[in-house]
N, CA, C and O atoms as a GROMACS GRO file, in nm:
protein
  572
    1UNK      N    1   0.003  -0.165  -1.333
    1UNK     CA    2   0.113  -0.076  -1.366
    1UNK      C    3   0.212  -0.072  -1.250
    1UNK      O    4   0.177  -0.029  -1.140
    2UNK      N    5   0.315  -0.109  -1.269
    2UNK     CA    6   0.440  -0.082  -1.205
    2UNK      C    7   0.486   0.055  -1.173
    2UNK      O    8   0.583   0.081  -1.245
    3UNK      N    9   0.450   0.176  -1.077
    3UNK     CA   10   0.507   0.280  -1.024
    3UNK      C   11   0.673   0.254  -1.021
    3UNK      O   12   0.705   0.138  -0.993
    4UNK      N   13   0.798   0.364  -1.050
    4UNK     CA   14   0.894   0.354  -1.037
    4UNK      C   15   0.898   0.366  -0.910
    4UNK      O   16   1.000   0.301  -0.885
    5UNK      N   17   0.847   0.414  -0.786
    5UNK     CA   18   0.855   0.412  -0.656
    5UNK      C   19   0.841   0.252  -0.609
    5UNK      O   20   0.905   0.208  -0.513
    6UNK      N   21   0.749   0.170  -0.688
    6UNK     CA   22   0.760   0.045  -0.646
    6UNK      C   23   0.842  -0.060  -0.673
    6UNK      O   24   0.835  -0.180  -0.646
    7UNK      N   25   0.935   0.015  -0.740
    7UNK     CA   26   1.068  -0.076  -0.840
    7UNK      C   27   1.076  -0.129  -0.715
    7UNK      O   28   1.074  -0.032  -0.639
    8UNK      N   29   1.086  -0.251  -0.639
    8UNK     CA   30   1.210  -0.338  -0.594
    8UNK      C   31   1.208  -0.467  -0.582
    8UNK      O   32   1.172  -0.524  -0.479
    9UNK      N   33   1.247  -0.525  -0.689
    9UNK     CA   34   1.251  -0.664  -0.756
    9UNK      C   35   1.252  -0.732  -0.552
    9UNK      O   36   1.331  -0.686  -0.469
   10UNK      N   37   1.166  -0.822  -0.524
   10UNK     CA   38   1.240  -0.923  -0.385
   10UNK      C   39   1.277  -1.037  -0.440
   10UNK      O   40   1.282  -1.132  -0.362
   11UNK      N   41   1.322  -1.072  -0.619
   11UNK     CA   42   1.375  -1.231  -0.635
   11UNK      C   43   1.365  -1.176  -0.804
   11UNK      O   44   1.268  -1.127  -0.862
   12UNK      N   45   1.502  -1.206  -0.855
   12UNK     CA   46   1.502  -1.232  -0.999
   12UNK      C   47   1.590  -1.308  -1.039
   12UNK      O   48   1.701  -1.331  -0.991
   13UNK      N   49   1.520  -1.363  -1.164
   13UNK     CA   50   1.646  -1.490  -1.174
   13UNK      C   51   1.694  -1.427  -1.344
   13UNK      O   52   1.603  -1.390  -1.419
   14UNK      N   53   1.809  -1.422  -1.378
   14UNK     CA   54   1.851  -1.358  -1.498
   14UNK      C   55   1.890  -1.443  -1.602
   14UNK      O   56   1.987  -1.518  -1.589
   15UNK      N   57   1.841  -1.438  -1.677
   15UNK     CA   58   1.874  -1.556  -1.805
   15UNK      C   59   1.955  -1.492  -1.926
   15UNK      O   60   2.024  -1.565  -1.998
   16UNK      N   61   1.948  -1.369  -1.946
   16UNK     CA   62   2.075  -1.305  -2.010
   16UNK      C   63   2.123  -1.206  -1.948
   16UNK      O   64   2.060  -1.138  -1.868
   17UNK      N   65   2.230  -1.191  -1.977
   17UNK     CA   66   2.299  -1.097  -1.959
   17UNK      C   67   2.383  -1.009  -2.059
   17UNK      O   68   2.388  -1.062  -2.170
   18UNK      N   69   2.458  -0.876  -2.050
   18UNK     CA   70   2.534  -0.818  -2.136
   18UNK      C   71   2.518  -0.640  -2.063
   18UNK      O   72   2.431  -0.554  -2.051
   19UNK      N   73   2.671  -0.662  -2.028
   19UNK     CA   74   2.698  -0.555  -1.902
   19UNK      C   75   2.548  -0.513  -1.824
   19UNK      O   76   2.498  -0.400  -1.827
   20UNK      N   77   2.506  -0.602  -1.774
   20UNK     CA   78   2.362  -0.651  -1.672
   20UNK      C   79   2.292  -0.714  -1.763
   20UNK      O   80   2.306  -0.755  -1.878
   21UNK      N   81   2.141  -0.709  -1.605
   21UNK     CA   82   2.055  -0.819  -1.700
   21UNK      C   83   2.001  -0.743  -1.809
   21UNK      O   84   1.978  -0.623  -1.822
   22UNK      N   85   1.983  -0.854  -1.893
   22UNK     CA   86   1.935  -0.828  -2.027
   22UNK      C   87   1.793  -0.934  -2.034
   22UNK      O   88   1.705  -0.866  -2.087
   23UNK      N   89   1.732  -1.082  -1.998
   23UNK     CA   90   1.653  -1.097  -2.016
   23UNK      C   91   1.626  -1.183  -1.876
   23UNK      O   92   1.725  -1.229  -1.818
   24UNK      N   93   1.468  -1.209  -1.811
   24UNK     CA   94   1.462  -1.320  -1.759
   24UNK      C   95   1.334  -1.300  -1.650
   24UNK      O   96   1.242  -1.245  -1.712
   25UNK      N   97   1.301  -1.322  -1.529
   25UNK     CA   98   1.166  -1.312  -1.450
   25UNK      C   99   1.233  -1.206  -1.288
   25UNK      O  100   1.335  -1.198  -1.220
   26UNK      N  101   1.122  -1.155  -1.294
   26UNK     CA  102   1.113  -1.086  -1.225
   26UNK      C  103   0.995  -1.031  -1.070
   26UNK      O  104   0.918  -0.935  -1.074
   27UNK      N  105   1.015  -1.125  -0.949
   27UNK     CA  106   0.871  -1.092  -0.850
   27UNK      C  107   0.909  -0.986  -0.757
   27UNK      O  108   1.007  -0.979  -0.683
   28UNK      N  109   0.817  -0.910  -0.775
   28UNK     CA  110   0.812  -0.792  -0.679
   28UNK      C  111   0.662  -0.830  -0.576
   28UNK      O  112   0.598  -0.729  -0.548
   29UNK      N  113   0.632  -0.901  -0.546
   29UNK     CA  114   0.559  -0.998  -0.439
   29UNK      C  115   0.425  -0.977  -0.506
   29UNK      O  116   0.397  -0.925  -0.614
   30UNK      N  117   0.346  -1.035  -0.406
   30UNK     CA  118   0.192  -0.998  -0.429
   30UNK      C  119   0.155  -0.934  -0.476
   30UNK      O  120   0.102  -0.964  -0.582
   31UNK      N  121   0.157  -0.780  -0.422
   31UNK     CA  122   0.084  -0.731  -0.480
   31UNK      C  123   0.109  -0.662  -0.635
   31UNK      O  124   0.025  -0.587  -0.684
   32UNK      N  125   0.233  -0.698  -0.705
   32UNK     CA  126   0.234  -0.661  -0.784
   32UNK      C  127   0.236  -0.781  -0.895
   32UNK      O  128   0.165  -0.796  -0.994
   33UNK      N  129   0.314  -0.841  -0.857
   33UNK     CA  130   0.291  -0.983  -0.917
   33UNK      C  131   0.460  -1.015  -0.983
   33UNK      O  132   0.532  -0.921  -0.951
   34UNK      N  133   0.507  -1.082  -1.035
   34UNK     CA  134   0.562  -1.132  -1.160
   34UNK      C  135   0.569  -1.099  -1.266
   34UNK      O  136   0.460  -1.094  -1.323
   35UNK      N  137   0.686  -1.063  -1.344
   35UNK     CA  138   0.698  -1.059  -1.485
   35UNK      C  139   0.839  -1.108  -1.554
   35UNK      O  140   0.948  -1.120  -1.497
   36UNK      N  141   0.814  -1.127  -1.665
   36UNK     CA  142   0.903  -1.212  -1.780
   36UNK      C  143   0.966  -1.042  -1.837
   36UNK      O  144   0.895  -0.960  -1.895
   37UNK      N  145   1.092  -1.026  -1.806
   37UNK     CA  146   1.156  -0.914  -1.900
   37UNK      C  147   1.235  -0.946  -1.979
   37UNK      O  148   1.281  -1.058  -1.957
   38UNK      N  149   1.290  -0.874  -2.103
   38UNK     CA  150   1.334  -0.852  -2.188
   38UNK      C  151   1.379  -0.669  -2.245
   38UNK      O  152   1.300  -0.584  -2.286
   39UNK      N  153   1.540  -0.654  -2.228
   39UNK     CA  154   1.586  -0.570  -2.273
   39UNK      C  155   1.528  -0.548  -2.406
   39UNK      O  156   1.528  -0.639  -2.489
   40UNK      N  157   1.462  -0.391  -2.440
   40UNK     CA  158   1.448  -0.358  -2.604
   40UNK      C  159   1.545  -0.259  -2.656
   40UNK      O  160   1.535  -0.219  -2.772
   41UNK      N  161   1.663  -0.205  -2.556
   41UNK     CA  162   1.715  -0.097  -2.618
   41UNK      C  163   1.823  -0.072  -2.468
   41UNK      O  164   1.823  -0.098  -2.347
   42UNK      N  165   1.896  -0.012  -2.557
   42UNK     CA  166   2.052   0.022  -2.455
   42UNK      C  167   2.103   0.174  -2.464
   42UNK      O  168   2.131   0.224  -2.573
   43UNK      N  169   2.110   0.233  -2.364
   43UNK     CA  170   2.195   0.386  -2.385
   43UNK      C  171   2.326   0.336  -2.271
   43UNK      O  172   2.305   0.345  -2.150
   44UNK      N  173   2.427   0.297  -2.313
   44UNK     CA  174   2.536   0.244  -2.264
   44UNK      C  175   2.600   0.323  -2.270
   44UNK      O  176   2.712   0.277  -2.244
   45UNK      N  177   2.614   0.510  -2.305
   45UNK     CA  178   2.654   0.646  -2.209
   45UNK      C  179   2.583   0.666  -2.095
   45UNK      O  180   2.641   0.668  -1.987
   46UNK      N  181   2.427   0.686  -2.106
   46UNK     CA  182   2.387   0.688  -1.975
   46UNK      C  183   2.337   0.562  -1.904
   46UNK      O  184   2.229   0.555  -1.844
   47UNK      N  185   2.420   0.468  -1.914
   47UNK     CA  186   2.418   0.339  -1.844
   47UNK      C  187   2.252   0.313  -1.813
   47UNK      O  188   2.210   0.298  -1.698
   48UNK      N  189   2.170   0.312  -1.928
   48UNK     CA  190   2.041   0.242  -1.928
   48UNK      C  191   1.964   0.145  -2.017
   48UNK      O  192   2.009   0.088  -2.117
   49UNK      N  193   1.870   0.136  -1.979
   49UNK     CA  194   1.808   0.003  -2.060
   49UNK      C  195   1.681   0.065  -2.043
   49UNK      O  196   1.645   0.158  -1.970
   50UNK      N  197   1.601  -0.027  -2.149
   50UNK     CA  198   1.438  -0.014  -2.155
   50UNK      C  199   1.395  -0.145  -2.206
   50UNK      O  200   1.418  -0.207  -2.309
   51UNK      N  201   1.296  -0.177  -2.054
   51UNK     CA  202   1.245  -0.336  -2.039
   51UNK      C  203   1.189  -0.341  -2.124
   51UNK      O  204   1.184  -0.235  -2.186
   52UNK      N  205   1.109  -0.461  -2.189
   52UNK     CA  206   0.978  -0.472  -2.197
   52UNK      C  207   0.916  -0.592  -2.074
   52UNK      O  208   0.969  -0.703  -2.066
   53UNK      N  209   0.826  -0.561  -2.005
   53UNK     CA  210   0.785  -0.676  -1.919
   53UNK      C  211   0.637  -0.691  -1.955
   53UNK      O  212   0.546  -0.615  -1.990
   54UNK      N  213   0.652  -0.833  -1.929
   54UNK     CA  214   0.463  -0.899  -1.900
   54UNK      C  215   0.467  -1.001  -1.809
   54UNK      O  216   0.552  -1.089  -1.796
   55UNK      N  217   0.334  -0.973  -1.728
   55UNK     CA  218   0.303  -1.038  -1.665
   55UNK      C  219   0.292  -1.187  -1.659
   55UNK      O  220   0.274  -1.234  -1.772
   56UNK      N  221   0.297  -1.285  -1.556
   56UNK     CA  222   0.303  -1.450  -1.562
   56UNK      C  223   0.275  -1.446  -1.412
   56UNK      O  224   0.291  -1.351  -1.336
   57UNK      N  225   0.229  -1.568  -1.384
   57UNK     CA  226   0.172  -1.589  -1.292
   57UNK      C  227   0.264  -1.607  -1.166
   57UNK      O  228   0.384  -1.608  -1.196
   58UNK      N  229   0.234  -1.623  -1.023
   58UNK     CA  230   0.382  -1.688  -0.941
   58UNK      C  231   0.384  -1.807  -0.944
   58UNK      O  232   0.492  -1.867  -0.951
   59UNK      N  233   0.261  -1.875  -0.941
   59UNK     CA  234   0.316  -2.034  -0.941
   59UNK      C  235   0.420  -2.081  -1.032
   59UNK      O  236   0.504  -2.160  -0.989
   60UNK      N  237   0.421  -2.035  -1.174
   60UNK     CA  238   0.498  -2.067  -1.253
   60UNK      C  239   0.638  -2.036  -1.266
   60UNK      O  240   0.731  -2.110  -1.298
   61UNK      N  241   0.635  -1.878  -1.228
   61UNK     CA  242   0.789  -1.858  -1.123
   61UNK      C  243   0.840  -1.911  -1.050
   61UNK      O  244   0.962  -1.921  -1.063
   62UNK      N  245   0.772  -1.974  -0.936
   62UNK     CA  246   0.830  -2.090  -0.845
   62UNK      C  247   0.884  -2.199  -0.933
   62UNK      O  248   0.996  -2.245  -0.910
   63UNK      N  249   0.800  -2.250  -1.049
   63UNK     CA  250   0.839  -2.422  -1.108
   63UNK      C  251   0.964  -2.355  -1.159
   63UNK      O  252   1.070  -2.403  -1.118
   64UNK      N  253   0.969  -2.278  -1.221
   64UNK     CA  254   1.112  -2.216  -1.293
   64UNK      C  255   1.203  -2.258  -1.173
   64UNK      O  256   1.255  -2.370  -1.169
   65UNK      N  257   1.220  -2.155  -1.066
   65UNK     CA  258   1.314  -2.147  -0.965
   65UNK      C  259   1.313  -2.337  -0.960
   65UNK      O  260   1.394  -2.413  -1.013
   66UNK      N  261   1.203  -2.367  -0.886
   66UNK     CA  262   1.236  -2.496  -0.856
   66UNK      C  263   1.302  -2.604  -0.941
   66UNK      O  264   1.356  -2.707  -0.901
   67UNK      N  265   1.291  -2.570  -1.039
   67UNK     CA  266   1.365  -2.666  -1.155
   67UNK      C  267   1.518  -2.620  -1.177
   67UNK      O  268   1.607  -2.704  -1.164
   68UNK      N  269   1.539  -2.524  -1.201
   68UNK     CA  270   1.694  -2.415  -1.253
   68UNK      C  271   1.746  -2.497  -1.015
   68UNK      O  272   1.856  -2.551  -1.009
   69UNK      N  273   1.693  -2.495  -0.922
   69UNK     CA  274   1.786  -2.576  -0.791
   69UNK      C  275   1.817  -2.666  -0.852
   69UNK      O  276   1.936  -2.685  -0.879
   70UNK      N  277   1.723  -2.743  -0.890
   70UNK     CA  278   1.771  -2.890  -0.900
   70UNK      C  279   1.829  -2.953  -1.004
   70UNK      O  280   1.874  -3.068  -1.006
   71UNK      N  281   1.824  -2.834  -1.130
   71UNK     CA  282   1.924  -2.829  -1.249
   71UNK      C  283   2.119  -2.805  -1.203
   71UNK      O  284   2.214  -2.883  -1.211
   72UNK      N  285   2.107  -2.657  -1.156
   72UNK     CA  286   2.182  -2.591  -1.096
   72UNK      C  287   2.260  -2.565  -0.969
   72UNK      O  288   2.377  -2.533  -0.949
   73UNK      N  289   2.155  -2.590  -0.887
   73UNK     CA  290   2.214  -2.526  -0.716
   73UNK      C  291   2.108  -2.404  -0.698
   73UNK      O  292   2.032  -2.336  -0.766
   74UNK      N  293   2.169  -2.424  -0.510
   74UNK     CA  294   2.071  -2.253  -0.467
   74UNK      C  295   2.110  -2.147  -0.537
   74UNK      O  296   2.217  -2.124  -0.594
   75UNK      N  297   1.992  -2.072  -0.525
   75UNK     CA  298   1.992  -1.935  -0.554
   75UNK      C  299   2.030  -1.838  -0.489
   75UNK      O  300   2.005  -1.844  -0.369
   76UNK      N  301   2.112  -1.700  -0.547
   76UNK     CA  302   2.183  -1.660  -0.477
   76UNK      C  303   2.030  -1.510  -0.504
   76UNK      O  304   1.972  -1.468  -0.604
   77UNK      N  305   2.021  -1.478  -0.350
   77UNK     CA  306   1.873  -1.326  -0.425
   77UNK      C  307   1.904  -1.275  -0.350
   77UNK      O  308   1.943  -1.316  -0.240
   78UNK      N  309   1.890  -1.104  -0.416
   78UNK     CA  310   1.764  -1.113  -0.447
   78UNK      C  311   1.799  -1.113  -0.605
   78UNK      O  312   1.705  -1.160  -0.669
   79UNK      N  313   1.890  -1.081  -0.672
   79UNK     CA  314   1.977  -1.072  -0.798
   79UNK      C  315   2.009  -1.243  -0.836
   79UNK      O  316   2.115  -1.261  -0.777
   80UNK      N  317   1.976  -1.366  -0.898
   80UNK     CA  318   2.014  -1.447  -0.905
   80UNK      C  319   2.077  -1.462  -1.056
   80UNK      O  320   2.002  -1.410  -1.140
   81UNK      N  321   2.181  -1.513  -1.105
   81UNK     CA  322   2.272  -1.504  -1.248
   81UNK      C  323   2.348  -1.622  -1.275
   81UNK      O  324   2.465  -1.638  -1.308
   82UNK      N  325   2.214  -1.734  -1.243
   82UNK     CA  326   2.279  -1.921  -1.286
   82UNK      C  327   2.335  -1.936  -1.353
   82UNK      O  328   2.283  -1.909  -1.461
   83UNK      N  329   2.459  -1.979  -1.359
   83UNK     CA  330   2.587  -2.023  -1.432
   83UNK      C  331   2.524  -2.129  -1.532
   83UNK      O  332   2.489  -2.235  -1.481
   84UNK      N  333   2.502  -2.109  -1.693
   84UNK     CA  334   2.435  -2.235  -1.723
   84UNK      C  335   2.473  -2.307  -1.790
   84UNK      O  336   2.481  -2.327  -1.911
   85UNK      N  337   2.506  -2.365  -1.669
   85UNK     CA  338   2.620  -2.543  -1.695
   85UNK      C  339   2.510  -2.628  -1.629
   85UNK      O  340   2.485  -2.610  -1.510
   86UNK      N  341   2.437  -2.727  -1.709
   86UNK     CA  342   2.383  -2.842  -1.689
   86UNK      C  343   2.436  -2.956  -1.672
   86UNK      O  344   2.543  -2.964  -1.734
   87UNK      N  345   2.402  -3.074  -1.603
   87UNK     CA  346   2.455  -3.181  -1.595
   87UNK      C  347   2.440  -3.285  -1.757
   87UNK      O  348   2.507  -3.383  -1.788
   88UNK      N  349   2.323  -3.214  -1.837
   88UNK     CA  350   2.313  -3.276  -1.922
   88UNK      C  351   2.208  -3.203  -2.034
   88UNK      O  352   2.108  -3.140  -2.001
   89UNK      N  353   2.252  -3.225  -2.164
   89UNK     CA  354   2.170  -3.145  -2.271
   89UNK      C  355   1.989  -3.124  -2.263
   89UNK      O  356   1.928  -3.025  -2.304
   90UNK      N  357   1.943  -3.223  -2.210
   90UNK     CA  358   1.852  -3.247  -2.179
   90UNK      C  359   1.812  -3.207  -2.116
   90UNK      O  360   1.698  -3.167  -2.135
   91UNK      N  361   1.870  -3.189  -2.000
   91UNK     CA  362   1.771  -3.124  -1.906
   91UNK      C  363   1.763  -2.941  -1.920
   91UNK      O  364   1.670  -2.872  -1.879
   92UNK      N  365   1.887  -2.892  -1.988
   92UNK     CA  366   1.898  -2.773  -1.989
   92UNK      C  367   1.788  -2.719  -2.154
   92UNK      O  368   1.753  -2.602  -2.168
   93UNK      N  369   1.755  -2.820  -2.249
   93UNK     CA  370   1.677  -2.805  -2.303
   93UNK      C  371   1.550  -2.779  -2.290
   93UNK      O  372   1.485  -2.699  -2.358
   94UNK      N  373   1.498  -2.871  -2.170
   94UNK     CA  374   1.367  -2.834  -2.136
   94UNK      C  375   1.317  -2.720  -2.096
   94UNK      O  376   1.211  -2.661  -2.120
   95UNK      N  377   1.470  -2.684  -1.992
   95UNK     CA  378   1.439  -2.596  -1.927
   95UNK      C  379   1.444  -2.466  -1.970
   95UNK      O  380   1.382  -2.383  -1.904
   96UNK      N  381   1.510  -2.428  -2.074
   96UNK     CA  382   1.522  -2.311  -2.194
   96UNK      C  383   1.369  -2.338  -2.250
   96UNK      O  384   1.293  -2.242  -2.262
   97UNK      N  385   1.336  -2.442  -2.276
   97UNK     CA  386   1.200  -2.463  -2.346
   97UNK      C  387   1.111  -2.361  -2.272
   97UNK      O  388   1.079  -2.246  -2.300
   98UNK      N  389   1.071  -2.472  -2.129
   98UNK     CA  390   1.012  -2.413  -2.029
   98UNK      C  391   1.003  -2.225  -2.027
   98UNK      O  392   0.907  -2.156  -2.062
   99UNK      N  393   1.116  -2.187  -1.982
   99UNK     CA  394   1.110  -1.998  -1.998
   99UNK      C  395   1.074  -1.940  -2.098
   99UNK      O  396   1.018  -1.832  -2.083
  100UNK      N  397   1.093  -1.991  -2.232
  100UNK     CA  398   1.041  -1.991  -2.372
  100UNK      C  399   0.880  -1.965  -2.376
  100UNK      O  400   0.837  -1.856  -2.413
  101UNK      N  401   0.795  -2.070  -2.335
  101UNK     CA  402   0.714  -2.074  -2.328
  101UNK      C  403   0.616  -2.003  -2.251
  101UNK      O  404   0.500  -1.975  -2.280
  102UNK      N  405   0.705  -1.971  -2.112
  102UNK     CA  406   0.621  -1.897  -2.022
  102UNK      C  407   0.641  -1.736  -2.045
  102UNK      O  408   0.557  -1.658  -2.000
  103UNK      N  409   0.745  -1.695  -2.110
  103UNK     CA  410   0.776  -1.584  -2.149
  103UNK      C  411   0.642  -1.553  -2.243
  103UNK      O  412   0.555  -1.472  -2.212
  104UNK      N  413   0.643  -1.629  -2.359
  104UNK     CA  414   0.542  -1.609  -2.491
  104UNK      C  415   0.424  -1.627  -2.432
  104UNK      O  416   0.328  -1.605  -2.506
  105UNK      N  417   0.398  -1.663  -2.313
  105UNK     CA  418   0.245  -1.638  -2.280
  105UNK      C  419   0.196  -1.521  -2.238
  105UNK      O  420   0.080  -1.487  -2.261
  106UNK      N  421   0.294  -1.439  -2.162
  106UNK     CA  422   0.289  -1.351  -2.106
  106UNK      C  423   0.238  -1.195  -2.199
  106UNK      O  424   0.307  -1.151  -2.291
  107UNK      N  425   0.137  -1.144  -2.162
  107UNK     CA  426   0.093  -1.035  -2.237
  107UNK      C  427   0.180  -0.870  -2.166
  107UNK      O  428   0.184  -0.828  -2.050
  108UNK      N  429   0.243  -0.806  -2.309
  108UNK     CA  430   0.330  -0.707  -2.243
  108UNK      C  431   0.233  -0.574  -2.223
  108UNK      O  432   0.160  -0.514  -2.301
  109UNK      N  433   0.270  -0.554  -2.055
  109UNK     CA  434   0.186  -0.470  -2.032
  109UNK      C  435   0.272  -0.343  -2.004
  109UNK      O  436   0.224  -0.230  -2.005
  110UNK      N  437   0.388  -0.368  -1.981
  110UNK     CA  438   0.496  -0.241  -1.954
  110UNK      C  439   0.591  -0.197  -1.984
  110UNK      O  440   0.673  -0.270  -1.928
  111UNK      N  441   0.643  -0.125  -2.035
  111UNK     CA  442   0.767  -0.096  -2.056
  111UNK      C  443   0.831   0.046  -1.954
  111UNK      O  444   0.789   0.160  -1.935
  112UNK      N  445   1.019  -0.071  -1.875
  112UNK     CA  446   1.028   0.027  -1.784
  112UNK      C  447   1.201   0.091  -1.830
  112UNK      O  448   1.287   0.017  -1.879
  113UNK      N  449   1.221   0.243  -1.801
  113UNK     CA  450   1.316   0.225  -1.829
  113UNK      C  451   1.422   0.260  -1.681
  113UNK      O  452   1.399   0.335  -1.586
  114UNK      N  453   1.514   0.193  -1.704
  114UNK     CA  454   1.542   0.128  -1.563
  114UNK      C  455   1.787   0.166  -1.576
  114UNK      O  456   1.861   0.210  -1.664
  115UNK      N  457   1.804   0.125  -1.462
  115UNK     CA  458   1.977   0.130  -1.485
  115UNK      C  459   2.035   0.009  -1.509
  115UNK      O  460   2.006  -0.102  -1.465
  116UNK      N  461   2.108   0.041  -1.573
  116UNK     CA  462   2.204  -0.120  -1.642
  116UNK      C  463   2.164  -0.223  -1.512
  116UNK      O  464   2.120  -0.331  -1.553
  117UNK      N  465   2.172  -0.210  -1.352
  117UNK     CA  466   2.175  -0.336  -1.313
  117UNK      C  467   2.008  -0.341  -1.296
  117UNK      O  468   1.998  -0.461  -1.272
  118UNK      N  469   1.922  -0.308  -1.293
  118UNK     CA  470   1.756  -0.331  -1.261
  118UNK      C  471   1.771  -0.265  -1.134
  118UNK      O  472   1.661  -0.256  -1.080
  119UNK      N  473   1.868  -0.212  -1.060
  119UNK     CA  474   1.794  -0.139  -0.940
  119UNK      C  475   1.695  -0.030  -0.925
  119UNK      O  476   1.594  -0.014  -0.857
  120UNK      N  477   1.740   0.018  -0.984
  120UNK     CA  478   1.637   0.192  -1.006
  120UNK      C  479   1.539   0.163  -1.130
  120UNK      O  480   1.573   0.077  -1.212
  121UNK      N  481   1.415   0.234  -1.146
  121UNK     CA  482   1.364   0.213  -1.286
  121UNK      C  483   1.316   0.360  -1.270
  121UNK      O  484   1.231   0.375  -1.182
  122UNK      N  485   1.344   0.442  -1.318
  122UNK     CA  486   1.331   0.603  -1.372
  122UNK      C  487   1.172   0.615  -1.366
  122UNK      O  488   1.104   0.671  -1.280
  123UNK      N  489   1.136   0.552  -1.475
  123UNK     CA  490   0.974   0.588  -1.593
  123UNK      C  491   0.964   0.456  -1.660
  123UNK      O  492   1.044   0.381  -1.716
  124UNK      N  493   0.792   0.454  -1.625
  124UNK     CA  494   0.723   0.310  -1.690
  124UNK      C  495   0.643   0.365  -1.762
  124UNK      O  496   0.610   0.481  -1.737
  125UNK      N  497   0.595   0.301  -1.861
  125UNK     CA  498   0.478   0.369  -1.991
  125UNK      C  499   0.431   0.198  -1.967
  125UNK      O  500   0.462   0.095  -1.907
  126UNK      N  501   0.311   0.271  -2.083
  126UNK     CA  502   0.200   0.147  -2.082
  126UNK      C  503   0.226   0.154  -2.223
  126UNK      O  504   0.265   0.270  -2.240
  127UNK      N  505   0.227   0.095  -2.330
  127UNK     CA  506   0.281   0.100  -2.477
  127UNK      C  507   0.208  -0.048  -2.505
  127UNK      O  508   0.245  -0.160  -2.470
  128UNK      N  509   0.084  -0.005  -2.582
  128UNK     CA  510   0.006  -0.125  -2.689
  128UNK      C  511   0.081  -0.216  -2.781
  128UNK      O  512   0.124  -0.154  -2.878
  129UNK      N  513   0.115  -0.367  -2.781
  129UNK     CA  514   0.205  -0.428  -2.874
  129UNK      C  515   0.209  -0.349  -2.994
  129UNK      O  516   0.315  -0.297  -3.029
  130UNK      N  517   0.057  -0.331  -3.088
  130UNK     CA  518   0.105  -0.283  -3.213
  130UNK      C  519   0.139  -0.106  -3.212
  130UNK      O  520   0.158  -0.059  -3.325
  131UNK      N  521   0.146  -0.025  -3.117
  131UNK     CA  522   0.215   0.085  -3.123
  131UNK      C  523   0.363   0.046  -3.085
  131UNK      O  524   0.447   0.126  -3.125
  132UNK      N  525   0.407  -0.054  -3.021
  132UNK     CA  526   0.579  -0.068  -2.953
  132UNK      C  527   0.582  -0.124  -3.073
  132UNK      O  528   0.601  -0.020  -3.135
  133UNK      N  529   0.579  -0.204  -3.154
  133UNK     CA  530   0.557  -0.240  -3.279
  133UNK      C  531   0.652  -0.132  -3.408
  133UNK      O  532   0.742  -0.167  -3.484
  134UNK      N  533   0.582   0.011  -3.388
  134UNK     CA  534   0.650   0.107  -3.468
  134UNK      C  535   0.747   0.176  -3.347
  134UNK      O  536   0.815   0.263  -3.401
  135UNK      N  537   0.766   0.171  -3.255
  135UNK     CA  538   0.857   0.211  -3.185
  135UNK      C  539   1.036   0.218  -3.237
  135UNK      O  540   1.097   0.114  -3.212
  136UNK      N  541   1.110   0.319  -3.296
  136UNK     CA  542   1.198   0.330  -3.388
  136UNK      C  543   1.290   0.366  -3.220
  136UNK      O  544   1.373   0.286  -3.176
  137UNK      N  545   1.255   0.486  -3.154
  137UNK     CA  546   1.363   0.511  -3.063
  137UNK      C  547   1.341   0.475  -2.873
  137UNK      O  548   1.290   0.566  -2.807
  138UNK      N  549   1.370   0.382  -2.821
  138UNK     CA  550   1.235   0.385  -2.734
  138UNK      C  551   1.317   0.504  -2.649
  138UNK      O  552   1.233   0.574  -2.594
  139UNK      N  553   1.463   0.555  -2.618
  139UNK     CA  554   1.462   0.635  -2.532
  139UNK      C  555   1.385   0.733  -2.500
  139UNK      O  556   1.366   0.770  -2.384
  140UNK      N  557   1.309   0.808  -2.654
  140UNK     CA  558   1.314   0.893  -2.643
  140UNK      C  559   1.111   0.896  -2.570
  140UNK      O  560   1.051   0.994  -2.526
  141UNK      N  561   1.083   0.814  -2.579
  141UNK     CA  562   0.932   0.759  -2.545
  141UNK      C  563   0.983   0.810  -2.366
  141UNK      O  564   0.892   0.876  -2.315
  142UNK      N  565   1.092   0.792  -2.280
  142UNK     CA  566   1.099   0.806  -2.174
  142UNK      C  567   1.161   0.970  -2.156
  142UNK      O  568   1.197   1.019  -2.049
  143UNK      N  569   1.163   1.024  -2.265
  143UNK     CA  570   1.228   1.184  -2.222
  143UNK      C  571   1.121   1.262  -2.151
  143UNK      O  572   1.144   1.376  -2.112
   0.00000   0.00000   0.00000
């Protein structure tokens, strides 16, 4: 479990966006590990979001990073937001593949709700797939 006291991403690389991040990986080092997020919900009066994250391993965070350099260029962190212009269809296919895949492996263990840019995260719940499943409002899961 992710404490909001321990919110502080040291490397994320953002694969969507929409007035902030909206989807992509996330390491807060060792001891907490790595995770694959995904925006489930927006309060764009009080400039927030509610993740869903799961865990993935770091090695596989690294092949990401290491592939999106040599796709892309350096990374700019601890906030990274790759411009995604490939040199070629192909390679940017794989590599969408690639996050695809490592995302869907990942079992969701958290949901955080956090400020439009990921700096702050308020309140984390632990929420079972098939209860987030019937989840109709998630703000209100964080009141």
């Amino acid at each position: 479990m992710i404490d909001p006291s321990d919110w502080q991403p040291r490397r994320a690389v953002v694969t969507g966006y929409y007035d902030g991040p909206t989807e992509g990986l996330m390491d807060f080092g060792e001891h907490i590990g790595v995770y694959c997020f995904k925006a489930v919900a927006f309060d764009f009066d009080r400039e927030r979001r509610v993740l869903r994250l799961g865990r993935v391993g770091s090695e596989q965070f690294e092949a990401v990073v290491t592939a999106l350099c040599a796709a892309i260029g350096s990374p700019k962190w601890p906030f990274w937001v790759p411009i995604w212009n490939f040199a070629d269809g192909d390679t940017r296919l794989r590599i969408e593949a690639d996050l695809d895949a490592l995302c869907a492996t990942s079992a969701t263990s958290i949901f955080a709700l956090t400020d439009e840019a990921l700096e702050k995260c308020f309140a984390t719940r632990t929420i079972d797939e098939q209860s987030a499943s019937r989840v109709n409002d998630w703000m209100s899961i964080f009141a």
